[in-house]
NUPAZA-782187 format. One record per atom (N, C-alpha, C, O): x, y, z. Coordinates in steps of 0.001 Angstrom, whole numbers, padded with zeros to 6 digits, always signed. Example, Ala and Ser with C-alpha at 12.3 -4.5 7.8 and 13.67 -1.06 7.14 Angstrom:
2
+013190-005690+007800+012300-004500+007800+013200-003300+007800+014236-003319+008465+012850-002250+007080+013670-001060+007140+012900+000030+007870+013409+001138+008039
//
This chain:
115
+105772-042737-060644+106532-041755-059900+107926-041635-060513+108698-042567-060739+108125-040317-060749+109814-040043-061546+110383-039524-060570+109894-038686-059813+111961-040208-060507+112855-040073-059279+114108-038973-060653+114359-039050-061855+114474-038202-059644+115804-037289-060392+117384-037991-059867+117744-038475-058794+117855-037844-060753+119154-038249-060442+120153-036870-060202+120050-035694-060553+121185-037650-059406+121910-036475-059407+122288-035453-060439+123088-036041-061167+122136-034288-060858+122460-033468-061666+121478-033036-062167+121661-032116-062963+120028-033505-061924+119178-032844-062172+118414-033595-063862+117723-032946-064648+118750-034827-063997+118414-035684-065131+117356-036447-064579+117311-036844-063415+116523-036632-065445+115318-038052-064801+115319-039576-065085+115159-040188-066141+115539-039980-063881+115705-041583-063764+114739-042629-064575+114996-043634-065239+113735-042082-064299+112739-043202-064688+111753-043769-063359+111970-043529-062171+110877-044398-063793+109729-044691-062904+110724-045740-061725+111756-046393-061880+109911-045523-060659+110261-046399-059519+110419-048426-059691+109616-049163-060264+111272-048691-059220+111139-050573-059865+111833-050774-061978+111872-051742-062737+112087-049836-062078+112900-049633-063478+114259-049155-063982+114766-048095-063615+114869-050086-064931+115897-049775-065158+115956-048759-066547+115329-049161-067528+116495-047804-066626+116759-047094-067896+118020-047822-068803+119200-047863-068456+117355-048464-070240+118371-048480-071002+117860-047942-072629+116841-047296-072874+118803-048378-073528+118925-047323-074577+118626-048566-075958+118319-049753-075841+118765-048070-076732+118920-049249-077994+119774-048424-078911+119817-047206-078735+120678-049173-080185+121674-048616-081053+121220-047153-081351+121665-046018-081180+119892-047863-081988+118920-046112-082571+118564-045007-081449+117691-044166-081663+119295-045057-080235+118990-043788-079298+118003-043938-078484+118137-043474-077351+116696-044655-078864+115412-045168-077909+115561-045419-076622+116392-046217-076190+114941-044903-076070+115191-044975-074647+113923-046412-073535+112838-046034-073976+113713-047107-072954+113160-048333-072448+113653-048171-071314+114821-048145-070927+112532-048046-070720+112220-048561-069025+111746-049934-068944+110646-050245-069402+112738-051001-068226+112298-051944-068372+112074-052241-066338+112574-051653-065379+111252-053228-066419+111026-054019-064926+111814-054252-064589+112285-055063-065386+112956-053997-063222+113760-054469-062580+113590-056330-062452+114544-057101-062559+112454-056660-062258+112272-057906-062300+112278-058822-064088+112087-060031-064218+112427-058278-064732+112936-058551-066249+114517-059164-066235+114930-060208-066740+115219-058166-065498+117098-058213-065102+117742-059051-065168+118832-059065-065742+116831-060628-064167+116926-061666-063748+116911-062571-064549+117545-063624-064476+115968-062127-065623+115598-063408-067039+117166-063499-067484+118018-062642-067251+117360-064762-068195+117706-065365-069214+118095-064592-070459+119253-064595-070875+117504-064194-070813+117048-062981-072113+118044-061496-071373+119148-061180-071817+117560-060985-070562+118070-059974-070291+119760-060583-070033+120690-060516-070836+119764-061126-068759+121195-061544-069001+121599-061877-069768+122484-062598-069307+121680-061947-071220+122420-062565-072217+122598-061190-072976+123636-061058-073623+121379-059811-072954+121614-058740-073631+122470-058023-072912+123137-057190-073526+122672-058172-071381+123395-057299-070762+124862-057764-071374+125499-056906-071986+125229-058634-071280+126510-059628-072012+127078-058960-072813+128132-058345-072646+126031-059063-074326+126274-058359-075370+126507-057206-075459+127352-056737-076222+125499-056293-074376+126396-054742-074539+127174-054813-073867+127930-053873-074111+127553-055407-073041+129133-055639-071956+129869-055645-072900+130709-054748-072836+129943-056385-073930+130979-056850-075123+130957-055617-076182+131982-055212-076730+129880-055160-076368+129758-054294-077623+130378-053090-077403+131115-052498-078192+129975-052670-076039+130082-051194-075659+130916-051077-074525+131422-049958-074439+131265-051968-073511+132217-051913-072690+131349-051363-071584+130133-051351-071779+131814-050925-070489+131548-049993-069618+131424-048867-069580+132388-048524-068896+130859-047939-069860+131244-046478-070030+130787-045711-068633+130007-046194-067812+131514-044252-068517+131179-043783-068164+129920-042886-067394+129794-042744-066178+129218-042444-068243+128201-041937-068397+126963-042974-067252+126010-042458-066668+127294-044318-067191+126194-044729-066887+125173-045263-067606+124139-045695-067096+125439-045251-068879+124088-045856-069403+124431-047187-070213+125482-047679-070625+123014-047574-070263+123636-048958-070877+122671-049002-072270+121527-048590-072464+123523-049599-073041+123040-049370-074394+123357-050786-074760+124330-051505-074535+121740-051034-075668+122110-052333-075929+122232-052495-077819+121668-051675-078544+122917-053480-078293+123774-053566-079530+122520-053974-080563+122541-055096-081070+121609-053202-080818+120001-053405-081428+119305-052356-081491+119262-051504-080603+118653-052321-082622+117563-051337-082683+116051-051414-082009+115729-052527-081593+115222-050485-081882+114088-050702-080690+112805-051327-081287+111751-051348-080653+112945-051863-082605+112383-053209-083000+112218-054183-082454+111159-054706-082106+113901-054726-082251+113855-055416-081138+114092-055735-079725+114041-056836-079178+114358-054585-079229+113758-054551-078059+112183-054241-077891+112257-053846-076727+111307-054172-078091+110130-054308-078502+109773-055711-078519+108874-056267-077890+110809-056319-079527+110027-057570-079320+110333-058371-078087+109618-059268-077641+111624-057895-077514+111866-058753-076415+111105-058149-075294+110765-058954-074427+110759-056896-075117+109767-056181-073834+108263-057377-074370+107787-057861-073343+107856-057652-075062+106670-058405-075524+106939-059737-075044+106210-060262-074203+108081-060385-075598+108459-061775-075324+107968-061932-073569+107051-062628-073134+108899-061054-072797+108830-061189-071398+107234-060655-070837+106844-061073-069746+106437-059798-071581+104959-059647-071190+104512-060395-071117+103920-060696-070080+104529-061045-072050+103824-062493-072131+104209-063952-071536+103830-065068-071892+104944-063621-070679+105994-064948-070078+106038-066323-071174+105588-067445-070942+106830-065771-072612+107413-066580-073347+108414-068104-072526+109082-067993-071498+108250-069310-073281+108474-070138-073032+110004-069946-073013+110587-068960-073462+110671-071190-072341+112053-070955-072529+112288-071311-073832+113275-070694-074233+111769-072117-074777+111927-072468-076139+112353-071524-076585+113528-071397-076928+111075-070270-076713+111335-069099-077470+112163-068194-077044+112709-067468-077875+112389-068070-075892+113665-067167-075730+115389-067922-075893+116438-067281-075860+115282-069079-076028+116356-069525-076878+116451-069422-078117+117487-068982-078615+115399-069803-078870+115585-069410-079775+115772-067987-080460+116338-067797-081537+115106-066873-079516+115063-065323-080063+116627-065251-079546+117169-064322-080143+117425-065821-078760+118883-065582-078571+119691-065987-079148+120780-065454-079360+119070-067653-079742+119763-067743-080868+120387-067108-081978+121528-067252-082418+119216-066196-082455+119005-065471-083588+119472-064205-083546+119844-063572-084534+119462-063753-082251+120743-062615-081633+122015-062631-081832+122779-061807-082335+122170-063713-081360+123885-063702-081019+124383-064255-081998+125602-064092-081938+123903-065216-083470+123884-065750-084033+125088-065137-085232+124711-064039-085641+126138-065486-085739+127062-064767-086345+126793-064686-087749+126447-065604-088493+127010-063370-088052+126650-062493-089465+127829-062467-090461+128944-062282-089974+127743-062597-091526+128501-062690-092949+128598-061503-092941+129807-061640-093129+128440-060071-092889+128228-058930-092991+128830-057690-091647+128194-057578-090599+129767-057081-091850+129847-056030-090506+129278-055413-089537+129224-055380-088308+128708-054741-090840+127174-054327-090080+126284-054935-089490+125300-054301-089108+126362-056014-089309+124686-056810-089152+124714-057129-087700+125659-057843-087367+124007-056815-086891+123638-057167-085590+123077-058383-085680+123476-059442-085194+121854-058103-086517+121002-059047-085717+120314-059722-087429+120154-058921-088350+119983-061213-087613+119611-061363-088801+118355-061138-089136+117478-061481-088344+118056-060598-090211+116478-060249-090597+115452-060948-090739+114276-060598-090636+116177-062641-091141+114949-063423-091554+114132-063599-090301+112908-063487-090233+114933-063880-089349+115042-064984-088364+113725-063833-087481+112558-064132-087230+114468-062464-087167+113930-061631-086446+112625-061240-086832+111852-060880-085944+112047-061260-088676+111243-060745-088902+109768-061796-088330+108703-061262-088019+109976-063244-088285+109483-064106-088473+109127-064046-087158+107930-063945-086889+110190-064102-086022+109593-063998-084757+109153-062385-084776+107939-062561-084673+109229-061687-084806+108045-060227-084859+106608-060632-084794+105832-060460-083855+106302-061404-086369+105467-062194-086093+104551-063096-085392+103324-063086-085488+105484-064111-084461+104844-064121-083352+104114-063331-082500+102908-063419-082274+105309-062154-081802+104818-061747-081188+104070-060544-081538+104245-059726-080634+103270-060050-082505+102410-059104-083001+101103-059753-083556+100298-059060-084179+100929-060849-083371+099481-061426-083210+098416-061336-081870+097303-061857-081930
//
């Protein structure tokens, strides 16, 4: 069921939060996701990255790779191991400006979770 928001924009399914990724992608995630570990630590990061804005939306500091892998991580009720470690590898500080997020680390857990 799609609820409208004021102005005539669409919310998203009932029990879901709308957020975004760097690359524009848009993710409906489970209100009950919010609560994790994982999520609170991404909400953090776009707290930090992006501030508060206006608009309402929340955008998180990643491309929809990985959010992908983290919508998977939480499907599967990943251990706390692995979601320390996939936060590790998040928040984990880059030699480089550009770099969000490191490649080795991320490609390897992909892996995991695409078996």
């Amino acid at each position: 069921m799609w609820h409208v928001v004021f102005g005539g924009g669409w919310q998203g399914h009932k029990g879901h939060c709308a957020m975004y990724t760097a690359d524009g992608r848009r993710f409906e995630v489970p209100l009950e996701y919010l609560g994790t570990t994982v999520f609170g630590e991404l909400l953090r990061m776009s707290q930090e990255e992006f501030g508060f804005t206006c608009d309402g939306r929340i955008t998180l500091p990643f491309d929809a790779v990985v959010m992908d892998y983290v919508m998977c991580l939480l499907r599967r009720n990943a251990s706390e191991e692995v979601e320390r470690a996939f936060l590790s590898s998040v928040v984990m500080p880059c030699q480089y400006p550009s770099c969000t997020v490191p490649n080795v680390a991320l490609h390897q857990q992909l892996a995991v979770c695409s078996s």
